[in-house]
matplotlib code that plots the C-alpha trace (Angstrom):
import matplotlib.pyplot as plt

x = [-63.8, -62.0, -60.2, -57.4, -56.8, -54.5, -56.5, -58.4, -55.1, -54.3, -57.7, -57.8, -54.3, -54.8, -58.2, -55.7, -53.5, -56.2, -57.6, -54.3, -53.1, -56.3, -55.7, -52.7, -53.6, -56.5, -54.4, -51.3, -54.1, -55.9, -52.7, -51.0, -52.6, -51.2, -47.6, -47.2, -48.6, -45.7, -43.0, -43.7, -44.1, -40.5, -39.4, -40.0, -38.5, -35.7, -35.7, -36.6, -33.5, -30.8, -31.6, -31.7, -35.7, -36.2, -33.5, -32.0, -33.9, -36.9, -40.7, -42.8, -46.5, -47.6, -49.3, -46.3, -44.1, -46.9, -46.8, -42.4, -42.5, -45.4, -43.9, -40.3, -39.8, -40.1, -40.0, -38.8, -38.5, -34.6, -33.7, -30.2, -28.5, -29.4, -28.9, -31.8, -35.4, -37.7, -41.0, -43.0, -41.9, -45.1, -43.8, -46.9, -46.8, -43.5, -43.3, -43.7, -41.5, -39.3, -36.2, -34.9, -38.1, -38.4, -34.7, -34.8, -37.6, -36.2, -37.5, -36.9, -33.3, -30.1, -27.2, -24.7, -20.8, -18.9, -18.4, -17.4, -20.6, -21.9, -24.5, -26.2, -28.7, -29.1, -32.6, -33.9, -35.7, -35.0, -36.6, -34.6, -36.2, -35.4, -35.6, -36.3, -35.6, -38.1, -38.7, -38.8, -35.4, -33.4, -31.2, -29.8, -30.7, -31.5, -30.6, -31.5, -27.6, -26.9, -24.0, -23.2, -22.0, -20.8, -23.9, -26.3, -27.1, -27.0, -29.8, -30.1, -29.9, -26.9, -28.2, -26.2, -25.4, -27.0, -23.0, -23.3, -20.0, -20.8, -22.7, -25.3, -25.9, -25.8, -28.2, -29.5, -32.5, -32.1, -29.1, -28.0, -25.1, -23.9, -25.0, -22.6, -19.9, -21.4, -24.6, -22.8, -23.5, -26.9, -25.3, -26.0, -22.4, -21.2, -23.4, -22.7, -19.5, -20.7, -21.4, -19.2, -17.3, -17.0, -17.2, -15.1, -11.5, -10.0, -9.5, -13.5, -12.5, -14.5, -12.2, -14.5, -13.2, -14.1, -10.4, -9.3, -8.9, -10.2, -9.7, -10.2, -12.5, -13.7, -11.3, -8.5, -9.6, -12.5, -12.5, -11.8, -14.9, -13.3, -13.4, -15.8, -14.4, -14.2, -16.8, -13.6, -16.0, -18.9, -16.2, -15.7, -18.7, -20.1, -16.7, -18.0, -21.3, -20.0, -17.7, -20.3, -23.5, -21.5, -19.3, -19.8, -22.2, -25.0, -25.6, -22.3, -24.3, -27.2, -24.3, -22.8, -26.4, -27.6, -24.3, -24.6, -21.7, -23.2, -24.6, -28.4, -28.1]
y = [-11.9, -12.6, -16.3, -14.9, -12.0, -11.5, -11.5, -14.5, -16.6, -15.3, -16.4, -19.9, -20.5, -19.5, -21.8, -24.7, -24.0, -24.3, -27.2, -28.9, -27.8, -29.3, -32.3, -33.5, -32.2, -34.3, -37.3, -36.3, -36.3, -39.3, -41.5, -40.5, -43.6, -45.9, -44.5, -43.9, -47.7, -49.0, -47.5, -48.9, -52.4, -51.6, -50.8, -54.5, -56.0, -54.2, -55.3, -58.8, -58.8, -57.6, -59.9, -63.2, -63.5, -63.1, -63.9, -61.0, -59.9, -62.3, -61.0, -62.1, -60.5, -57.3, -60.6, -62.9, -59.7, -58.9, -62.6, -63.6, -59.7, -60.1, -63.8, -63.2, -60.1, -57.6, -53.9, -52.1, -48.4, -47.6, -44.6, -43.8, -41.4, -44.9, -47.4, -49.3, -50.1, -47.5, -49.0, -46.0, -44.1, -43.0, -42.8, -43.6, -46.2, -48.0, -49.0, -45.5, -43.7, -41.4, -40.8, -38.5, -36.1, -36.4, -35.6, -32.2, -31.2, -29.6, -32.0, -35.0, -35.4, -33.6, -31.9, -34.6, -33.9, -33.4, -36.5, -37.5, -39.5, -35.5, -36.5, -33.2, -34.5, -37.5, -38.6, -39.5, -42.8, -45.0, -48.6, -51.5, -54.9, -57.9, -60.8, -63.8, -67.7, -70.8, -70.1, -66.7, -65.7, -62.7, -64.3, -61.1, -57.4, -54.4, -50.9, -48.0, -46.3, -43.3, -41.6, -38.9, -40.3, -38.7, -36.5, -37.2, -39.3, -43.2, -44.6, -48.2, -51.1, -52.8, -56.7, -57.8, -61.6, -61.2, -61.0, -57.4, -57.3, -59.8, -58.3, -60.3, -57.9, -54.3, -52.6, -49.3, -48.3, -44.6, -43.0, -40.6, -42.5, -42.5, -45.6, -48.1, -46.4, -45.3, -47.1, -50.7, -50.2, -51.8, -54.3, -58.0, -59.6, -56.6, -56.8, -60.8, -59.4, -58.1, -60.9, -62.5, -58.9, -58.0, -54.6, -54.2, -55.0, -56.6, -53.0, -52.0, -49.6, -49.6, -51.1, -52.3, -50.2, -50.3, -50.2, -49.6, -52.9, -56.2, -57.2, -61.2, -64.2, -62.9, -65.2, -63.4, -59.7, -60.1, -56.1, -55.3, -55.3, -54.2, -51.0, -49.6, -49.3, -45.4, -45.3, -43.5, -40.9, -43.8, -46.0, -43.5, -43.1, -46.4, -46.9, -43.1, -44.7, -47.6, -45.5, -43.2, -45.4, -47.8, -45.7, -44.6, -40.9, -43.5, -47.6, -48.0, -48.1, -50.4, -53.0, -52.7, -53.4, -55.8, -58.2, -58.1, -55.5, -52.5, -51.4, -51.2, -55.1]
z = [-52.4, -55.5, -55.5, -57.2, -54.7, -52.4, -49.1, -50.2, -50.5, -47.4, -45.7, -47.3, -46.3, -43.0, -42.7, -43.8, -41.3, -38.5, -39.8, -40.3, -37.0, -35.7, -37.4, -35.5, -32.3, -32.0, -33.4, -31.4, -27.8, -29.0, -29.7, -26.7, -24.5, -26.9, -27.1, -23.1, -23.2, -26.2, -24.0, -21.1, -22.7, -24.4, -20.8, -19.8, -22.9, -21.9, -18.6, -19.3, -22.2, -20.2, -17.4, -19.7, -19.8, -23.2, -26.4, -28.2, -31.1, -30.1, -30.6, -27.5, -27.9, -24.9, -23.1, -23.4, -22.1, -19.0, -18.2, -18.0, -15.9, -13.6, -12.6, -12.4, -11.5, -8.3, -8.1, -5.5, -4.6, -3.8, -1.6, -3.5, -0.5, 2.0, -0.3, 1.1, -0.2, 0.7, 1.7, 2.5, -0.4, -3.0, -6.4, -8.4, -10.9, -10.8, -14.4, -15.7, -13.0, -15.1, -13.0, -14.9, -15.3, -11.5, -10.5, -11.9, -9.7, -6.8, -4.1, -6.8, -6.4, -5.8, -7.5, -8.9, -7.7, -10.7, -12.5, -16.3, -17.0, -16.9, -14.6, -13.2, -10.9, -8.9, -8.1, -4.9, -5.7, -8.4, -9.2, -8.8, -10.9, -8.8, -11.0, -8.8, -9.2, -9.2, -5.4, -5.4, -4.1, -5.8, -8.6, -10.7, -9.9, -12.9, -12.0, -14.4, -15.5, -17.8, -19.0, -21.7, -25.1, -28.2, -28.6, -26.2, -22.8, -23.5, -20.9, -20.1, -17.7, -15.7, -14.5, -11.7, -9.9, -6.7, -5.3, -6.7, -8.8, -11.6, -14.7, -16.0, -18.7, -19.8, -22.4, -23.6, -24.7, -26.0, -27.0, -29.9, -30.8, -34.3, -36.7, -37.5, -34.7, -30.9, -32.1, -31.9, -28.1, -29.3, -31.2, -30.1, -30.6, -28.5, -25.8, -25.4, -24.3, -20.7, -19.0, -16.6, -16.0, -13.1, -11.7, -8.4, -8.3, -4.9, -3.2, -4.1, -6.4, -9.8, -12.2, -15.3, -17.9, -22.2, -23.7, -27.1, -29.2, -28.4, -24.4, -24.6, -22.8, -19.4, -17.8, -19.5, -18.9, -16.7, -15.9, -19.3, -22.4, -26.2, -27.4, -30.3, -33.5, -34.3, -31.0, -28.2, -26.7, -26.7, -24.9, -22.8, -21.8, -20.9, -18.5, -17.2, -16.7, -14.4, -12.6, -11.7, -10.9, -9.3, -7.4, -3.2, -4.8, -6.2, -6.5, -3.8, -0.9, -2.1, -3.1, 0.1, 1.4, -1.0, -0.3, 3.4, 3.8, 4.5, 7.8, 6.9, 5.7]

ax = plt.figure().add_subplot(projection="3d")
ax.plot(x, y, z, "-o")
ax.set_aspect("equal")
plt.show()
């Protein structure tokens, strides 16, 4: 076959295309244990930074992470519908329990009522991080929230005092948001806003809200975080979040619980 015919550019570039093809699959199946094994040890940075473990923006090596996890923190299986911590459930590996993957199965979880976090499904089971104190008694709680943003779902973590209405700290760790806008949710200085909130208002109702403009010290708005700058629908969406997760259809009952107010306490 001539090199300069048509059928044997046609062969060559098809033998390229297998090989290439080839190429990344291997890489793609043989770099796969290392990836599944970064994001779970960016799941526990998360963890760890929204519950005060580990400073902002600080680099603590896989061990240092496995170490400040392993000693201060618990992991429990939460049935949502109950509210209460579901001992006998079997959900595999806690750390890499995808909530979201799960819920969509049919006997994973359960269609969400309408809501404007645009949540469609509600899982089952979720994991709830107990961080504990110096003797081992629960001193803040992390529950896994999401809410629709601007283009996408913003996932992350609400830390809570152990009364189960003052936020300890709220972070995200995937979203679509738009740089420099939606994105500030990441943002350090904005995050340092959150704790000290609180989230239930004298009547029980959810009351945390993100307004437009700046909403002062937590003493003088204490329900109220500022607003992002050219961010409304990313505003939105994190007072969506709260509202939702936090309301009677999800985390309600496991507050109630938690607190000693509910009837499974």
């Amino acid at each position: 076959m001539q090199k300069n015919s048509i059928g044997y550019i046609v062969v060559f570039a098809g033998i390229v295309c297998v090989v290439c093809s080839a190429l990344v699959s291997v890489t793609a199946v043989s770099l796969k244990p290392r990836q599944d094994a970064n994001l779970l040890l960016d799941k526990q940075k998360k963890v760890l930074s929204v519950a005060g473990l580990i400073g902002e923006g600080s680099s603590p090596t896989a061990e240092e992470v496995e170490t400040i996890f392993s000693e201060n923190i618990d992991m429990q299986v939460i049935d949502v519908k109950n509210g209460t911590v579901a001992e006998g459930a079997d959900i595999g590996n806690l750390l890499a329990y995808d909530q979201q993957a799960v819920s969509k199965t049919s006997d994973g979880g359960y269609d969400a009522p309408k809501n404007k976090a645009k949540v469609a499904r509600i899982p089952n089971y979720v994991v709830m991080y107990t961080i504990k104190d110096g003797e081992g008694n629960p001193a803040q709680y992390v529950l896994p929230v999401e809410s629709m943003g601007l283009w996408g779902t913003m996932y992350g973590f609400l830390a809570l005092d152990t009364d189960g209405n003052t936020i300890k700290g709220l972070t995200f760790y995937k979203d679509k948001e738009t740089p420099g806008l939606g994105a500030e949710i990441n943002n350090p200085s904005w995050k340092a806003k959150w704790p000290g909130r609180l989230v239930y208002g004298e009547s029980g109702s959810v009351d945390i809200k993100v307004i437009k403009g700046a909403a002062g010290s937590v003493e003088e708005a204490p329900y109220n975080v500022d607003g992002l700058s050219g961010a409304t629908l990313t505003s939105n969406g994190v007072t969506n979040l709260f509202e939702f997760w936090m309301g009677e259809e999800v985390f309600g009952p496991l507050i109630a619980n938690l607190t000693g107010e509910g009837s499974n306490a």
